[in-house]
N, C-alpha and C positions, 0 to 999 in steps of 0.2 A: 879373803874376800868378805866384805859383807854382804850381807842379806835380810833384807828390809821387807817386812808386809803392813801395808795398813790395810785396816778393816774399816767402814761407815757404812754410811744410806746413803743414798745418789742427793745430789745437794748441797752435801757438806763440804765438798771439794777438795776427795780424797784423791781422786786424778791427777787435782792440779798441787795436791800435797806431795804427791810422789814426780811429777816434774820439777819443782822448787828443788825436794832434797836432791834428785838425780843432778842439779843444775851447779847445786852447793858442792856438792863432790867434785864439779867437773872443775870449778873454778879453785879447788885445792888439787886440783892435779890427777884423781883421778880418772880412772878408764870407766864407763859407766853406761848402765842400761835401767832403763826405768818404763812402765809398762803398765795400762791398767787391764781391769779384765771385768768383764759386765755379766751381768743377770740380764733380765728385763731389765731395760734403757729409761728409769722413771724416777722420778722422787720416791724419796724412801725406799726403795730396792736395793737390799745389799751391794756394793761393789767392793772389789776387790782393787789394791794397787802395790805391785810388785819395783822393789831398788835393789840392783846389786851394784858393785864400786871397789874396784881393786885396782893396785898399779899396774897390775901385768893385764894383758888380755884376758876375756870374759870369753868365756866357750861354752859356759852353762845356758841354758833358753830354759822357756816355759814358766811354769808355777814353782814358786819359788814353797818346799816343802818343808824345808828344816831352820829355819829365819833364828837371825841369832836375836831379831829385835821385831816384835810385833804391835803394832800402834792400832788400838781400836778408839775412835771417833766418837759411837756411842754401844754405851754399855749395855743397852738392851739389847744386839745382837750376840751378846756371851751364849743368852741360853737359846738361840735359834742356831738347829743343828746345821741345816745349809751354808752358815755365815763361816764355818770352817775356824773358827777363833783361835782353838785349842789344838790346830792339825798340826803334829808335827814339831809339837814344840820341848825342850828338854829342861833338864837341870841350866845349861848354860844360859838358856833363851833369857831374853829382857822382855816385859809385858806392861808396856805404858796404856792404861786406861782411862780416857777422860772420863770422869766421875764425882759426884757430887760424894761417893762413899771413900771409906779411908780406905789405906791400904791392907791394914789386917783384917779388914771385911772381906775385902776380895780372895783374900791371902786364904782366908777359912771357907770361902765360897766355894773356890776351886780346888783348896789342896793340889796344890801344884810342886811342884818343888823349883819350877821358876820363879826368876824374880818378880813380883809385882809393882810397878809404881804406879801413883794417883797424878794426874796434873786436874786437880779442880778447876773447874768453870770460877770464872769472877762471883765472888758474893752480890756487888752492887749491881741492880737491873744495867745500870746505863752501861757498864764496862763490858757486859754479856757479849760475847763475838754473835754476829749476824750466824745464819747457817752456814751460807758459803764460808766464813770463817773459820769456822772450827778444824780445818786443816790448816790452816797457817800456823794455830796455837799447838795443833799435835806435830808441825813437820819441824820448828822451832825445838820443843823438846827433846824430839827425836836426834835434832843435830847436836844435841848439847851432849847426850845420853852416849851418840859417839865417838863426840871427843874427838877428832881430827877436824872438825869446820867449825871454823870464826866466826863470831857474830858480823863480820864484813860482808865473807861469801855469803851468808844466810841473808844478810839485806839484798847485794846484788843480785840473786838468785829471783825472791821476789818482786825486785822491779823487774827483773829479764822477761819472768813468765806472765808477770800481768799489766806489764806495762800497756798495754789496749784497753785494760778498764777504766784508765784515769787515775791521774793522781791522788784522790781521795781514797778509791779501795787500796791503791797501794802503801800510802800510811797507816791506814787500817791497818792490813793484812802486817806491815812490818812493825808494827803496837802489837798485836798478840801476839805474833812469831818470838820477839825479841823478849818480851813481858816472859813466855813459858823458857825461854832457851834460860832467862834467869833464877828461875824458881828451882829448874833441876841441880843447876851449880853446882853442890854439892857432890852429884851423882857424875861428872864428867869422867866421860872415859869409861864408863861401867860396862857398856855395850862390848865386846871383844869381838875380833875376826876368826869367822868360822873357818877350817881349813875345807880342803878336798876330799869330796864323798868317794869314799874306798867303793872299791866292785865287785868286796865280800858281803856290802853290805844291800844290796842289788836285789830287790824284790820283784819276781814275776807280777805285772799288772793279772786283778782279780777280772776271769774273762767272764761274761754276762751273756747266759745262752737267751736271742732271742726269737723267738719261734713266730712262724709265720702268723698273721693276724687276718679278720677279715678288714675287706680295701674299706669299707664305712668307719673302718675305729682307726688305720693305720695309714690311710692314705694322705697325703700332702693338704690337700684341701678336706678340711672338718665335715663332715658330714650330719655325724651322730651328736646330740647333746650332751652334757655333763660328763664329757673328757678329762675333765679335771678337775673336777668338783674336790677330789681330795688334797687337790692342792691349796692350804691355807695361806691365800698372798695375802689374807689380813693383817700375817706378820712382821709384812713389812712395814706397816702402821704406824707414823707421829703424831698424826692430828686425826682425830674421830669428829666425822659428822654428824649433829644430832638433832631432831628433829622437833620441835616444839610443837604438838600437834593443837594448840591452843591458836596457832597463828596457820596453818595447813589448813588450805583452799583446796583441799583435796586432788589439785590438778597434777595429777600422780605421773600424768605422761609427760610432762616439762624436767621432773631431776630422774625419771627414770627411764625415759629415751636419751636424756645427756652423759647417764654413766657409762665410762667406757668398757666398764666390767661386767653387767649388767647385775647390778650389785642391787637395787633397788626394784624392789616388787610390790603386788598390791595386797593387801591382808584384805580379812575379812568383814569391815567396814568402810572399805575403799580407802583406804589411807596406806599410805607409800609407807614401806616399810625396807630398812638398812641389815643386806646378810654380810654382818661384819666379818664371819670367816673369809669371804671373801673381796671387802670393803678395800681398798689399797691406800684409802685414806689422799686422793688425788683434789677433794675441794672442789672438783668440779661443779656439785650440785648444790654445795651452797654461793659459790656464785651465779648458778643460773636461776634460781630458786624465787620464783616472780614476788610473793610475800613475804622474801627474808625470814623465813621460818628455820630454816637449815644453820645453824653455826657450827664453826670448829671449836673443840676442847684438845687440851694437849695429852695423850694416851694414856700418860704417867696419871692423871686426873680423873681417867672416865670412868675408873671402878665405884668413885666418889660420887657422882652425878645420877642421877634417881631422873628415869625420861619422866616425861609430861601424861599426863592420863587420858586416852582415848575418851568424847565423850561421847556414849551410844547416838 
């Protein structure tokens, strides 16, 4: 059987990545299950998306734990421990990375004793896949990588599942699919089929004692504030909001009643101020943002970028 994980951010269209390959399998004959799994329901939010594919019947369910092929979308999820990248993967596992870095970067990154491959993004701006794209180009290599599916069934697949967006994304999507299924070439066939998990090898789930709580911290409806303040969904972050205080009209309650996170508060000079630990990066408030003071930078950028100075 195979066993398939991609990893991305909600957007990238790692859902509809793992429907295409499920659908590729199914049109070579395979038996097939395909399946996503969600965090928070948002942009940029980790998601997970689970393929398995055998001739015989599938009996296995759930999270797929020991993947003989793991496809991550983007590479900044490697070092976020939630995003599970690294669970469960061995000497045999294959580890396709979209990435602007080479392979023996990664290779020295993680010390792994899996295999790593790279599929680079296009160099030229114009060829760059859209977001929703960037599954098409990793579910393409994916099929290359295992060697039973034709660049037929791989086109078929993508008109099947997005045939409702229109013609134009479905050229698209089958331009990048077909562009990465040719890049890997050489690698066909690398992926192998994992067998069946022995029941010597059977581990008791780790059980979590959890001891009664008062109903203000534990109860269904929130009561108590900063429940989760140590939860940094900053991480989930592509595009950082930034604030140009040179053009801020100081109307603090317009992007800080709109965020949905309540990510946006008032400093000490009345000027709205961004707690990026918990920022999710959703854009909202530089679209509502009456003076267009608010722009987005790309994450990868914003170490670079020096804010604007307060002026008393």
């Amino acid at each position: 059987m195979y066993r398939i994980r991609f990893h991305g951010r909600g957007g990238q269209g790692i859902k509809t990545a793992g429907r295409i390959l499920g659908n590729a399998f199914f049109h070579e004959g395979f038996q097939v299950q395909d399946a996503p799994r969600y965090g928070a329901e948002r942009r940029g939010a980790p998601i997970f998306a689970y393929v398995r594919a055998s001739r015989d019947v599938i009996h296995e369910r759930g999270i797929i734990r020991h993947p003989d092929l793991v496809v991550v979308a983007d590479d900044s999820l490697v070092p976020v421990p939630a995003a599970g990248i690294l669970e469960g993967i061995s000497r045999r596992t294959v580890l396709l990375v979209y990435s602007h870095d080479t392979d023996a970067t990664w290779q020295a990154r993680l010390s792994t004793s899996a295999k790593i491959l790279v599929l680079p993004p296009p160099k030229k701006p114009t060829e760059v896949p859209e977001q929703g794209s960037v599954g098409a180009a990793c579910v393409g290599a994916a099929a290359r990588l295992i060697g039973v599916i034709s660049a037929d069934a791989l086109r078929r697949a993508i008109e099947d599942e997005l045939a409702d967006a229109g013609p134009v994304v479905v050229r698209e999507n089958v331009h990048y699919a077909l562009d990465a299924y040719e890049y890997v070439g050489e690698h066909q066939g690398l992926v192998k089929e994992g067998g069946e998990p022995s029941a010597r090898d059977y581990e008791r789930p780790a059980w979590i004692s959890l001891p009664f709580e008062d109903a203000r911290v534990s109860a269904p409806a929130i009561y108590a504030a900063a429940t989760s303040v140590e939860v940094r969904t900053g991480l989930w972050r592509t595009l950082r909001p930034v604030i140009d205080y040179a053009r801020c009209n100081r109307c603090w309650w317009v992007c800080g009643s709109f965020c949905p996170d309540s990510a946006i508060d008032l400093g000490d000079q009345g000027y709205p101020q961004i707690d990026y630990d918990h920022c999710k990066g959703c854009m909202i408030c530089v679209a509502q943002c009456p003076p267009h003071a608010i722009s987005a930078i790309p994450e990868t950028d914003a170490e670079q970028e020096q804010p604007a100075e307060i002026e008393p």
